[in-house]
C-alpha positions in Angstrom: 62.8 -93.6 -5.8 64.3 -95.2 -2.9 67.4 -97.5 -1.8 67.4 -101.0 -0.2 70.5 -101.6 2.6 71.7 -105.0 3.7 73.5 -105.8 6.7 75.5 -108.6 8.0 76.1 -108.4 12.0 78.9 -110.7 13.6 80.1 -108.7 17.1 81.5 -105.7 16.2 81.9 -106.2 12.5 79.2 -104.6 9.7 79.3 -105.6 6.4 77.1 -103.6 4.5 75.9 -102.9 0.7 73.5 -100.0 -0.3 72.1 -100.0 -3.8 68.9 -98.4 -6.0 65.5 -100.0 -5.7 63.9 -101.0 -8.6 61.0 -98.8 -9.5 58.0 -99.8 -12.0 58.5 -97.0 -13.7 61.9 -98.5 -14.7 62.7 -99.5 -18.4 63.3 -103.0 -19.3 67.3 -102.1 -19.7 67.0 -99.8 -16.7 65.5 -102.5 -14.4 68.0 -105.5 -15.7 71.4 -103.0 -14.6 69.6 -102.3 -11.5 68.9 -105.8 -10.7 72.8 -106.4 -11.8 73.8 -104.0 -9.6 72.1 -105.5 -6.5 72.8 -109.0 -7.2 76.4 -107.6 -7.1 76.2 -105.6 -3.6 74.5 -108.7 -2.5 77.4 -111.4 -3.3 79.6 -109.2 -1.5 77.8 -109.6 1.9 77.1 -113.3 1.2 80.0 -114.8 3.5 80.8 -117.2 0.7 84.1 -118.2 1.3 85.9 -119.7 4.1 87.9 -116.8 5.6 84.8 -114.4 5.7 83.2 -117.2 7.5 86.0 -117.4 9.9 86.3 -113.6 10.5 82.4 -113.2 11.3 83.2 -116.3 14.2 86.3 -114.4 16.0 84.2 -111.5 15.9 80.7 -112.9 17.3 83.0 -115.0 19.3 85.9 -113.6 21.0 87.4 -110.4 22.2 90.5 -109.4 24.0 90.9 -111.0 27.0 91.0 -114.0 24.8 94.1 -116.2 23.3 96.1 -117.1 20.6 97.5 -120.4 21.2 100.2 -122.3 19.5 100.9 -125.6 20.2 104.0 -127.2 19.0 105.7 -130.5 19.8 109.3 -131.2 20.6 111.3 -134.5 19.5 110.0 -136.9 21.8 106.3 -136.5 20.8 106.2 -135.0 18.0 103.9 -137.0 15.3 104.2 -139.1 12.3 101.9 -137.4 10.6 98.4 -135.0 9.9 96.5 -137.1 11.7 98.6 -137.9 14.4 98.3 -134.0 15.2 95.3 -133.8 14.9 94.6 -136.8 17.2 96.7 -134.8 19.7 94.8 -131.8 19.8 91.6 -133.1 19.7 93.0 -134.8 23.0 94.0 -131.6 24.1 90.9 -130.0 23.5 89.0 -132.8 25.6 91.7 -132.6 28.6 91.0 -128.7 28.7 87.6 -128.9 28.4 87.6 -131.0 31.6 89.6 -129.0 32.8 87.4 -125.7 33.2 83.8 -128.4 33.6 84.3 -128.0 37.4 85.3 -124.7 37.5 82.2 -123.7 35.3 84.1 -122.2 32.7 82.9 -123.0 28.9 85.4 -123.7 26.0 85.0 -121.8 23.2 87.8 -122.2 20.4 88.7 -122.5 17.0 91.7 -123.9 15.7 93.8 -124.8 12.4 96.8 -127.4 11.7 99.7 -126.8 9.7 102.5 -128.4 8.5 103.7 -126.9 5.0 105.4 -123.6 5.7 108.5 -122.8 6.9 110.2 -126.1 7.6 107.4 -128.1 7.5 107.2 -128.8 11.7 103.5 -129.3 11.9 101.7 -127.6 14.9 98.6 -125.8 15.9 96.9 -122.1 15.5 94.3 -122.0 18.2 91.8 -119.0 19.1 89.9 -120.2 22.8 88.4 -118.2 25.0 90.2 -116.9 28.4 89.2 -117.7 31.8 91.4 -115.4 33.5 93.9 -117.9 35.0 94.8 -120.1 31.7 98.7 -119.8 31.0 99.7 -122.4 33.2 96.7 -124.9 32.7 97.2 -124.5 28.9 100.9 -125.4 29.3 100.6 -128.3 31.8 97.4 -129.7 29.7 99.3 -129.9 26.3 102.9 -131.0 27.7 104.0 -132.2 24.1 106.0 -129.1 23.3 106.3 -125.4 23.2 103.1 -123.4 24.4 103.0 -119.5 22.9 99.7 -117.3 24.2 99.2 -114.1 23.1 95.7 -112.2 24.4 94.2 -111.2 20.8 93.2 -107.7 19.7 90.3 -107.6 17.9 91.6 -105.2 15.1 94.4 -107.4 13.8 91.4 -110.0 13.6 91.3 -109.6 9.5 95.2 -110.2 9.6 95.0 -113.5 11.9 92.2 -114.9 9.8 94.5 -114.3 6.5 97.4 -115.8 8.4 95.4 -119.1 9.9 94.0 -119.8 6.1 97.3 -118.9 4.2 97.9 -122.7 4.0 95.5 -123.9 1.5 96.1 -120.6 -0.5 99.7 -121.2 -0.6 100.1 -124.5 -1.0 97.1 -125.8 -3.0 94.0 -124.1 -4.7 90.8 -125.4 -2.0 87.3 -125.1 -3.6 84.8 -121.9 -3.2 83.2 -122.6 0.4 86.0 -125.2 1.7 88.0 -124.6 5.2 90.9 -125.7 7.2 90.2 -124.8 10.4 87.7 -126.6 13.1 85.3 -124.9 15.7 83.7 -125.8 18.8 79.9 -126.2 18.8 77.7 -123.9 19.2 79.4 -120.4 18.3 77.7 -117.2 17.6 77.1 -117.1 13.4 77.0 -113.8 11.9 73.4 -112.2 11.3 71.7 -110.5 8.8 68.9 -108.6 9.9 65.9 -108.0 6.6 66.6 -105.5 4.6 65.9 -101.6 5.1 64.1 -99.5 2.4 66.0 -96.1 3.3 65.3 -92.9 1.1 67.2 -92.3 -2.5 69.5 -89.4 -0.4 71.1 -92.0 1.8 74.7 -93.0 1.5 76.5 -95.5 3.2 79.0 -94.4 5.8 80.2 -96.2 9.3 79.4 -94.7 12.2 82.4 -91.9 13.8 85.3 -93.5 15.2 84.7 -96.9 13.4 87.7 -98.7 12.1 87.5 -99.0 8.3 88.3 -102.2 6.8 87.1 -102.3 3.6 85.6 -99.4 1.5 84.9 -99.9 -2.0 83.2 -96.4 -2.9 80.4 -96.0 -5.3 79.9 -97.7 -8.6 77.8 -96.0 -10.8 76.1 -96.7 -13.9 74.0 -94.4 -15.6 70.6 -96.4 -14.3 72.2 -96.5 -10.7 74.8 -97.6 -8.4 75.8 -99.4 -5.2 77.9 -99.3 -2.5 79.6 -101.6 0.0 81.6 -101.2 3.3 83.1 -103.7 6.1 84.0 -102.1 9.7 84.1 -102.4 13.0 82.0 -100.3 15.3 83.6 -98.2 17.5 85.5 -99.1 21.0 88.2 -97.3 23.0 89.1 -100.3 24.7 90.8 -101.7 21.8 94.0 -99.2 22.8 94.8 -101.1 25.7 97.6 -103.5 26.4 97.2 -106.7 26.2 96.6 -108.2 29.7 99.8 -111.1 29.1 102.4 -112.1 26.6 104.3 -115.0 26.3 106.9 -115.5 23.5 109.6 -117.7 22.4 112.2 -115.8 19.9 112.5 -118.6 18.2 108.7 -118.9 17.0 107.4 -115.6 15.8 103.9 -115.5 17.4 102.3 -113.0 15.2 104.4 -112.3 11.7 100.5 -111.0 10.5 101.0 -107.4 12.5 104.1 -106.9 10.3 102.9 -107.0 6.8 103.7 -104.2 4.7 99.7 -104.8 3.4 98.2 -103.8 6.2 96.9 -100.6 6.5 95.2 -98.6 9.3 92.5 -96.3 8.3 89.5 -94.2 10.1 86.8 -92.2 9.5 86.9 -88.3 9.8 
């Protein structure tokens, strides 16, 4: 008997399902709960919805001498509306982009507008890529209000994609697949290498020192059983301090690291 293992790669970040390989020796009933099982693991590595799809980009994208902008706008320009907003930053992004052209710097970035929580003030979530010298370029380029950076840290990744996405959750149910953020061309996509064969003894653990984030155990039926586990390979570097910080006290920058959900947990 033997075990099939399916990977998704984006960066740092495995997801990964193990579960029992159907064997021709199998029983009608035993074959069908096998092939359950596996259809199962497999759905849980199929990036199907729009925050797992915006979790695999940071990670295959960005790291931590990258930025968390927001972008807000002060009386005299701020918008009539949605697409006012998004006019603006989509200006931004082109003024920025120009920016770094002659200074052969690339833009990478991702962003996401809002304008339902709190009281309503619409302004912009942006991850984009550091240069090295980008706090006063990013403040001079926008000039229609407050400008927050934060360098990101890749473990709080999960976190900041539940925060940028809480918007159509919260405020309106948004269809299996649908997203409210926007991307740059050409990004890294998650990959998923074909799947391993591995022998029947195997079980599915992340490497030491990896950074669990999601660990569902082993489900077993009497025919078989599958596992699945999301984490991030291992990297000192993720202990530093970030490089820069600029906050407003006003505008909590990142009310995601405070969530009595989150939970840190490592392997042995």
């Amino acid at each position: 008997m033997a075990k099939v293992l399916r990977t998704v790669v984006a960066g740092r970040l495995r997801y990964a399902v193990l579960y029992d390989r159907c064997a021709p020796t199998d029983s009608p009933r035993a074959r069908a709960e096998k092939q359950r099982a596996s259809s199962t693991a497999r759905q849980a590595i199929n990036l199907r919805t729009s925050c797992q799809r915006l979790e695999c980009l940071l990670f295959a994208n960005f790291g931590r001498n990258d930025w968390l902008v927001t972008l807000t706008y002060d009386e005299e320009h701020l918008p009539a509306g949605r697409d006012g907003a998004v006019k603006q930053v989509k200006k931004f992004i082109r003024t920025l982009r120009e920016h770094r052209r002659p200074r052969g710097q690339p833009l990478r970035y991702v962003y996401v507008t809002e304008d339902k929580h709190g009281e309503g003030r619409i302004h912009h979530h942006m991850v984009v890529n550091g240069t090295g010298e980008d706090m006063e370029p990013v403040r001079s380029l926008w000039g229609n209000g407050i400008v927050l950076m934060q360098n990101l840290r890749p473990r709080e990744f999960p976190a900041l994609v539940r925060y940028l996405t809480k918007e159509p959750r919260e405020y309106g149910r948004v269809d299996v697949g649908a997203r409210n953020w926007s991307a740059s061309r050409g990004l890294a996509k998650a990959v998923a290498p074909p799947a391993e064969t591995v022998p029947d003894i195997l079980t599915l653990q992340a490497p030491p020192g990896s950074y669990i984030l999601e660990n569902e155990g082993t489900t077993v039926n009497e025919f078989g059983n599958y596992q699945f586990i999301k984490y991030l390979m291992p990297d000192q570097e993720d202990y530093q301090v970030p490089l820069e910080v600029s906050t407003d006290p006003d505008l909590d920058l990142t009310p995601w690291r405070y969530s009595p959900e989150r939970r840190k947990r490592k392997t042995a």
